[in-house]
C-alpha positions in Angstrom: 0.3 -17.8 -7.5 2.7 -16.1 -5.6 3.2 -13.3 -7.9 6.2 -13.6 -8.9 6.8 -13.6 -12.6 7.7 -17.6 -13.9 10.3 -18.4 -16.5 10.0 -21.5 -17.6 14.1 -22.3 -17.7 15.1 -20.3 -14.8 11.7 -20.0 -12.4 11.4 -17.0 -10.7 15.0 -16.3 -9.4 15.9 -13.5 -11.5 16.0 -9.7 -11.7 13.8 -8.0 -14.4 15.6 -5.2 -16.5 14.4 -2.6 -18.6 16.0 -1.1 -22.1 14.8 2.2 -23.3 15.6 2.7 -26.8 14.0 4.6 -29.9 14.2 1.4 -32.3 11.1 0.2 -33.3 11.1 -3.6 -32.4 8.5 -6.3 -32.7 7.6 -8.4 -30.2 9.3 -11.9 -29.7 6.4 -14.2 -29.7 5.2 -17.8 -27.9 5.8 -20.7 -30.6 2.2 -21.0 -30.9 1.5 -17.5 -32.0 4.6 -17.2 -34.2 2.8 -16.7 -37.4 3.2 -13.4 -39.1 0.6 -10.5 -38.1 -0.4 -12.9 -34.9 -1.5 -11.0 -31.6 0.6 -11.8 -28.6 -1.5 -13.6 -25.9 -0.2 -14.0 -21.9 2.2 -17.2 -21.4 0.1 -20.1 -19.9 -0.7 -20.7 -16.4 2.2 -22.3 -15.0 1.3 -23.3 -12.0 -1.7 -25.9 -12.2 -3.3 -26.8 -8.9 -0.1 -26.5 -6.9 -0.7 -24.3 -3.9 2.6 -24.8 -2.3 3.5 -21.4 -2.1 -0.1 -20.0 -0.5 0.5 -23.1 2.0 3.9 -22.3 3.0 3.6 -18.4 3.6 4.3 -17.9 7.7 2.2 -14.9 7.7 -0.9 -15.9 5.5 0.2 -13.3 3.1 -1.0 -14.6 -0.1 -4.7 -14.4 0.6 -6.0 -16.3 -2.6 -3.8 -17.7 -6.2 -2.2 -14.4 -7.5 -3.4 -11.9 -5.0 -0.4 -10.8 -2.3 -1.8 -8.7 1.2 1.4 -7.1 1.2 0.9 -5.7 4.9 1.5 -9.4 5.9 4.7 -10.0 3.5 7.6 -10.7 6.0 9.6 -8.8 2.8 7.4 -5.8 3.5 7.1 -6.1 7.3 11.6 -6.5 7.9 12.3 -4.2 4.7 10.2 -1.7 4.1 8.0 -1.2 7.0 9.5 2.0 9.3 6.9 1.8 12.2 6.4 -1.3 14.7 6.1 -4.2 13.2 2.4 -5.8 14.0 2.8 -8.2 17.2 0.0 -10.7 15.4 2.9 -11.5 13.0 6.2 -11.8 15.1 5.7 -15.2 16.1 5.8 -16.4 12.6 8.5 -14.5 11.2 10.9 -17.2 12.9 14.3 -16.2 12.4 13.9 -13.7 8.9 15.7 -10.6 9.5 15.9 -9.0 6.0 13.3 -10.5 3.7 11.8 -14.0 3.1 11.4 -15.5 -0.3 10.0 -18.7 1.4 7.2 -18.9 -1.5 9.8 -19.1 -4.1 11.6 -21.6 -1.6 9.1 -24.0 -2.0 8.0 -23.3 -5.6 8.7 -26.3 -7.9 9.8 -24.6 -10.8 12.5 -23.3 -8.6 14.3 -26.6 -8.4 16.7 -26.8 -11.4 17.1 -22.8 -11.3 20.5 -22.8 -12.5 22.8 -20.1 -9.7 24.5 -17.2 -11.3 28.3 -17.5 -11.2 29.4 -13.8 -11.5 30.8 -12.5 -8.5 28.3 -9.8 -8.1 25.8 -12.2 -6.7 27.9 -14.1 -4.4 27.7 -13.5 -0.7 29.9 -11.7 1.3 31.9 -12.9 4.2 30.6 -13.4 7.2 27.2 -12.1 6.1 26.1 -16.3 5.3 23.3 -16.8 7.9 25.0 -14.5 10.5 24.8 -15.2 14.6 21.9 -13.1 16.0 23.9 -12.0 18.7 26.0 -10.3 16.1 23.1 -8.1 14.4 22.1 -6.8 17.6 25.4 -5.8 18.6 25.8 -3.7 15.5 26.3 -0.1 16.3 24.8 2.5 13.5 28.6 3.2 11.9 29.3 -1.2 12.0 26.0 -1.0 10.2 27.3 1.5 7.7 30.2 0.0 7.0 29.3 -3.7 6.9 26.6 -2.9 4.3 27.9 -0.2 2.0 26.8 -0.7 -1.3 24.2 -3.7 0.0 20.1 -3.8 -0.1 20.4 -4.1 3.4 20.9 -0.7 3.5 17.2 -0.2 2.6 15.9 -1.5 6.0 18.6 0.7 7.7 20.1 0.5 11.4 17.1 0.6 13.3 15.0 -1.9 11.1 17.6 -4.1 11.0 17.9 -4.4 15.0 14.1 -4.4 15.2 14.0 -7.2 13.2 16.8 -9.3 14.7 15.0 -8.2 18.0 12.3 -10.4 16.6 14.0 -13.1 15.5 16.2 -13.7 19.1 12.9 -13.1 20.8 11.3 -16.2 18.5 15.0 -18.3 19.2 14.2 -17.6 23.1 10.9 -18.4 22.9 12.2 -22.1 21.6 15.1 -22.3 24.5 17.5 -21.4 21.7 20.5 -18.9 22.8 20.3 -18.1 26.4 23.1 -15.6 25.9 20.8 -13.1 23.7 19.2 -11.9 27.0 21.9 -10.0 27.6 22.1 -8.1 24.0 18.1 -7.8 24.6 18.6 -6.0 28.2 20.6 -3.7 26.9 18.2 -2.6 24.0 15.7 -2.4 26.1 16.5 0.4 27.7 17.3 2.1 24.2 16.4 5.7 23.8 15.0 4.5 20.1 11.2 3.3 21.3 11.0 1.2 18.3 13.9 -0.7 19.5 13.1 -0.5 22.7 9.7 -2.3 22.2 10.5 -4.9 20.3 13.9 -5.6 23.1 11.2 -5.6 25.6 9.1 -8.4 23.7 11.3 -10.4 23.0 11.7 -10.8 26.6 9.0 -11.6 27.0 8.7 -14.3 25.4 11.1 -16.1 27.7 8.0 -16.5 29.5 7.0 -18.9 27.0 9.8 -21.8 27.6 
């Protein structure tokens, strides 16, 4: 219901990969329709009346079972959005800076999803939950460098501050980290107005405690 593509072993943590080749192979089929000549037919419905996911999305982004409103994805809106990010959404964005995933979070098949062990996947030092203050010191060349050869690379500099913008002006707005009001003066007064703005809300929202 989130649509994410289930596995019934590993859930829906995994990448999906593609092999072009000029071999003509058949089809692995389900057990069921394993008998020679059978058509393939979809997997079953794996998720049964569970609406965990739809229930747990900040942003009200899966409308209805299998249908996504991806201008309300928190993915889309810290990732691949350029422009401002909505205000009707910053509130609920929390503390997200680069993506969410919260759907597959709190999907049950996700439970025993066994962790890859190659060192490709682990996480870099440092980058485990960093400090906010941190992110929205980062100048364009830290940015650069800290990221080389990382997926955060596809938000770039100025997404990624925007969206830390956010998230300090949401730990503010819970009397969280006094000390970002300082980072946020400063990028207030940025020449960027994308930066700027969001800086300038999240001040804002110390009017809130």
């Amino acid at each position: 219901k989130n649509t994410c593509l289930i596995n019934e072993e590993m859930g829906s943590w995994l990448f999906l990969g593609v092999l072009l080749t000029s071999l003509e192979l058949a089809p692995s089929l389900p057990s069921a329709n394993a008998n020679a000549g059978a058509i393939p037919t979809p997997p079953p419905d794996l998720c049964g009346n569970c609406t965990l996911c739809i229930d747990a999305c900040p942003t009200g982004a899966l409308v209805e079972p299998c249908v996504l409103d991806a201008r309300r994805c928190i993915s889309y809106l810290t990732i691949e959005l350029r422009d401002s990010i909505p205000e009707e959404f910053r509130a609920a964005m929390g503390r997200q800076v680069f993506g969410c995933d919260i759907c597959q979070d709190v999907c049950p098949w996700n439970r025993h999803a066994p962790a890859s062990a190659s060192p490709a996947f682990a996480p870099r030092e440092n980058l485990v939950a960093p400090e906010i203050e941190w992110l929205l010191s980062l100048s364009e060349d830290d940015f650069r460098r800290t990221f080389k050869n990382s997926a955060v690379r596809r938000t770039k500099w100025r997404g990624l501050i925007r969206n830390a913008c956010i998230a300090a002006g949401n730990a503010l707005a819970r009397g969280q980290h006094a000390s970002l009001q300082t980072c946020l003066t400063r990028l207030a007064a940025s020449a960027d107005p994308i930066i700027a703005e969001h800086a300038q809300w999240a001040l804002a929202q110390l009017t809130r405690l």
